[in-house]
C-alpha positions, 0 to 999 in steps of 0.5 A, spaced: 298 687 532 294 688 526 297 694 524 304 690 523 300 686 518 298 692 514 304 693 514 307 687 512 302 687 506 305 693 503 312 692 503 310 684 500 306 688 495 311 693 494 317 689 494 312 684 489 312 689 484 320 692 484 321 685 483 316 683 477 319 689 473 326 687 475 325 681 472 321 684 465 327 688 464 332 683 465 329 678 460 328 684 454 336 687 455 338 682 448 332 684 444 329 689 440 322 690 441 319 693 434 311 696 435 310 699 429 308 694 425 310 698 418 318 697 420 316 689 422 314 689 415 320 692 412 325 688 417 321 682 415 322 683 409 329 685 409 329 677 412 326 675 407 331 678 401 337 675 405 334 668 405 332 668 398 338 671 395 343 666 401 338 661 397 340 662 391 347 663 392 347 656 394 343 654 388 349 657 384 354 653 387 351 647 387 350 647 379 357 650 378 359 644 383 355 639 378 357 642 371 365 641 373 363 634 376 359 633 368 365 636 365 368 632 359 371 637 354 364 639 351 358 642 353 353 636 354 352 635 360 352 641 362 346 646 366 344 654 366 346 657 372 340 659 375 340 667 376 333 667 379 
């Protein structure tokens, strides 16, 4: 009887771990996990560029938007288009 026990406990324990790494494989399939912190650093900052430039893309827009609004055939009224 106590060797059915045993016997149980194992498997439970064994069942318990496959499926612990089951799970951790499935939750990480959609991401990449990136441990070198120097190409974190570089993705980052690539993020960061894009947010800037998207950034001032829509800076541009947006004065270009409200020059031609303010237009009246001359140029008062009218804003520099940023660059920076």
């Amino acid at each position: 009887m106590n060797i059915i026990y045993v016997i149980m406990l194992v498997f439970m324990t064994g069942s318990f771990c496959v499926l612990s790494f089951l799970v951790g494989v499935l939750s990480s399939l959609g991401r990449k996990i990136n441990l070198n912190p120097i190409e974190k650093y570089k993705e980052h900052k690539e993020i960061k560029e894009q947010i800037r430039i998207n950034d001032l893309e829509q800076r541009q827009v947006a004065t270009m938007i409200e020059n031609i609004d303010n237009y009246d055939g001359t140029s008062t009224g009218q804003k520099d288009i940023p660059n920076e």
